[in-house]
N, C-alpha and C positions, 0 to 999 in steps of 0.2 A: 243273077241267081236263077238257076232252074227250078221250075214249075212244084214240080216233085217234089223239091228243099222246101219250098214255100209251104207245101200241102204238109209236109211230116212236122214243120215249126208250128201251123195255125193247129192242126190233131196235136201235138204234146201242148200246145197251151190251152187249148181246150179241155184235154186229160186234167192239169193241172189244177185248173179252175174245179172244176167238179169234184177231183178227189180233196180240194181248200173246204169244198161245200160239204162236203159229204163227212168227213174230220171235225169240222167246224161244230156238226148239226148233232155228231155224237159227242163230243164234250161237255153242250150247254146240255143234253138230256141227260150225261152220267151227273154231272153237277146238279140238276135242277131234283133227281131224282133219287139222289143216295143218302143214307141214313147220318152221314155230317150236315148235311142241308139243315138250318134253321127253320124251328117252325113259325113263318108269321101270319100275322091275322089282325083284326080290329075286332070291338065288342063296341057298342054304344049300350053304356048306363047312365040314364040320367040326364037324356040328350047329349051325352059328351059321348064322341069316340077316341077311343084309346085303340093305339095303336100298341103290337109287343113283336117282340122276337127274342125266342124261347132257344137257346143254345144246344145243340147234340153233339159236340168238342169241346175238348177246351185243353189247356197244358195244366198239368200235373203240379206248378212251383204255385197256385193260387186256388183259392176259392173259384168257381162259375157265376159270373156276377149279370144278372142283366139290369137295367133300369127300364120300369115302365110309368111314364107321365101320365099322371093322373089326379083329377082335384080331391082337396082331404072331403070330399063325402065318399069318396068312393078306398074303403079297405082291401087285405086279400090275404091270402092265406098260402102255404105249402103245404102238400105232403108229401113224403120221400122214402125209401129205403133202398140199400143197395143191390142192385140186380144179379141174380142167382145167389142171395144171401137166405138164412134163417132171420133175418131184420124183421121186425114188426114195424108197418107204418107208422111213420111219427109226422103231427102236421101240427106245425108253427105257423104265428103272423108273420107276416111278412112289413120291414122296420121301411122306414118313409125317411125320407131325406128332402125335405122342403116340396116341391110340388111331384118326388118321384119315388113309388114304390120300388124295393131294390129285393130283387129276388137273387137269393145265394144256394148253389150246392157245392155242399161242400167236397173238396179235392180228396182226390185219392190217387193212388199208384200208378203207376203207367198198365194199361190195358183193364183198367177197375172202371166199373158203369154202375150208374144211379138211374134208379125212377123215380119223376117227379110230375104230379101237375099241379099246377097254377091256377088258382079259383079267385077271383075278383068279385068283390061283397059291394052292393048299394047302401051305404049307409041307410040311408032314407027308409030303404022296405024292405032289405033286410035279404036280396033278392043274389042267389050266388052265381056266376058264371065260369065256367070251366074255360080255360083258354083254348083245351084239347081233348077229343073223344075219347082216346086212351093216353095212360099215362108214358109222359116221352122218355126215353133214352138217351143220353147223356156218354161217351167215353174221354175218359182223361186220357194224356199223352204226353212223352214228354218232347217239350220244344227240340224242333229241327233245327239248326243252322240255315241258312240263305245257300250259303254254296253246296247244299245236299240236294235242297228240297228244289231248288227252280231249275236247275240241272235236269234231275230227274221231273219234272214234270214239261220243260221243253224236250227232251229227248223222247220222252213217252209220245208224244203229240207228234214230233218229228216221224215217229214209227209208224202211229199208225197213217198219216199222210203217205208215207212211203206205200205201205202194204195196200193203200187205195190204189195207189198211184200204178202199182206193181200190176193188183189184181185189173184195172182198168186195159193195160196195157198187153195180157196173158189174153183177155176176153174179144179184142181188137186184132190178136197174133199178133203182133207187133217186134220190130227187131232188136230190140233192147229188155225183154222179159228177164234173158238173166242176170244180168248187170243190176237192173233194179230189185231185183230181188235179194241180190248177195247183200245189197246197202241196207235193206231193208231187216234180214237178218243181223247186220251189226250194229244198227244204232238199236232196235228192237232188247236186242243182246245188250249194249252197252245202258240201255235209260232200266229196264228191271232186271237184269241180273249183277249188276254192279252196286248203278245208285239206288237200287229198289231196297236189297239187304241195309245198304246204308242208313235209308232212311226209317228202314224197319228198326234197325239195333237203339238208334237215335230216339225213336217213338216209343219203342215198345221195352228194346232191349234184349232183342232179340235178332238174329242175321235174318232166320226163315225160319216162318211157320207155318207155310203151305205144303204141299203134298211134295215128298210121301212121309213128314214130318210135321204136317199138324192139319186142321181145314181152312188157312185161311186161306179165303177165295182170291183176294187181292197177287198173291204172292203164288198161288197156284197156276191162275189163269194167263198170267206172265210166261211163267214154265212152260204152258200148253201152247202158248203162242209161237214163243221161241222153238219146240219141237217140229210143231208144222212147217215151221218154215226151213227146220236142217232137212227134214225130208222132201219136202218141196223141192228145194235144192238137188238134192242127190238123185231124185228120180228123175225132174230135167233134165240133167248134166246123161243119167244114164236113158233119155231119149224114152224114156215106156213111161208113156201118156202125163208125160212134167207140164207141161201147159195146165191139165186138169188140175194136179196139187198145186200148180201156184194161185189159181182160181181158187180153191179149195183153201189154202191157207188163207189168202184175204179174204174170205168170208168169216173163217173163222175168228180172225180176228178183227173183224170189226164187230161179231157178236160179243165177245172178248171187251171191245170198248165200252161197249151200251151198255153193260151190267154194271150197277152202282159200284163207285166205288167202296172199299172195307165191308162190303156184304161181309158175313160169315168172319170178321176179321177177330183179331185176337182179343180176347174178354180173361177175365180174371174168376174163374166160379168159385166166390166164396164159401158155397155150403160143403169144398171138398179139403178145406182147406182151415176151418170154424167148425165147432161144433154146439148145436143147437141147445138156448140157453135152457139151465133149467136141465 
């Protein structure tokens, strides 16, 4: 095997490796940081710490149910109303089930959200603890299928690997920019503009409600992705400065990654919808 072979196999596995790294490092921070992420934490009352995790999803066919362990001196409370409603806060105890406080909101429609926090009482002195500085956000949904939802969340992933993979290779000049690119365009194309509506119809019940049909960001920023990268393409292919847009497009989309997922995603505003009691 010549020199040359060896050198372009050792640079694409080292491409490879990097753009695994670099894919890898924006999924744990879209997940770690998006508004379905769980809020958890610990509270020590009473020398006991109590651990919780405070739900921001949930599917639409139940209640939101969480359990939090906790000995009977220590009580707790809810209070809740639906988010963009005329609702007046209502705060209930919260019901015990042998050694576990069981916090419930209740369900609602696909794309309906509640606010709630979570307050944990010391019996003993009487002393309240909030589990959260502001009160958290909650959206219902309805359950996805397996063969929608892993689909589309390995082809999203597959994408933007490619688009590393693509932009690393445009940056390098490298002889295969356009070939990685086109692949990049189709599976891109194939995980949100297929199974992305899918899973929206599924969730929400809706195909698309991103631009230039509604703001959600999720189903937008897909579009914008997919755009970059036809043009990308076409200016390439037409030789006046394609290298740059396919740079250009893999930036974009790996900024594209990093934004939480369902930012700005679809909500239910009840107060256009209800009219304020009274």
């Amino acid at each position: 095997m010549r020199k040359g072979n060896v050198f372009n196999m050792k640079r694409s596995a080292v491409l490879w490796i990097i753009a695994v790294i670099v894919t890898l490092g924006s999924v744990f921070y879209q997940r770690l940081t998006g508004p379905t992420h769980p809020v958890r934490g610990s509270v020590e009352i009473g020398g006991e710490k109590i651990k919780y995790r405070l739900l921001r999803t949930h599917v639409t066919d139940e209640d939101a149910r969480m359990k939090i362990s906790a000995s009977s001196n220590v009580s707790g409370e809810i209070s809740l109303r639906r988010f963009k409603s005329h609702d007046e806060w209502r705060t209930e105890a919260i019901p015990r089930e042998g050694d576990k406080l069981i916090v419930a909101v209740p369900k609602q429609p696909p794309a309906g959200k509640v606010m709630y926090r979570v307050t944990l009482i010391d019996k003993n002195t009487g002393t309240h603890y909030d589990l959260s500085d502001e009160p958290i956000i909650i959206r219902f949904k309805g359950a996805v299928p397996g063969f929608v939802i892993w689909p589309h969340v390995i082809i999203m992933f597959l994408g933007m690997l490619w688009a590393t993979r693509t932009g690393l290779e445009a940056v390098l000049n490298g002889d295969k920019i356009f070939r990685q690119a086109v692949w990049t365009t189709i599976i891109l194309s194939i995980g949100g503009l297929i199974f992305g509506p899918l899973l929206q119809k599924f969730a929400f019940n809706e195909w698309w409600t991103g631009w230039p049909f509604g703001h959600d960001l999720t189903d937008s920023k897909t579009a914008v992705a997919v755009i970059f990268w036809v043009w990308a393409l076409w200016r390439h292919r037409a030789g006046n400065r394609g290298r740059f847009w396919i740079i250009v497009a893999a930036v974009v989309t790996f900024v594209i990654f990093i934004i939480p997922h369902s930012v700005l995603g679809s909500e239910i505003d009840y107060t256009k919808i209800e009219q304020p009691a009274g």
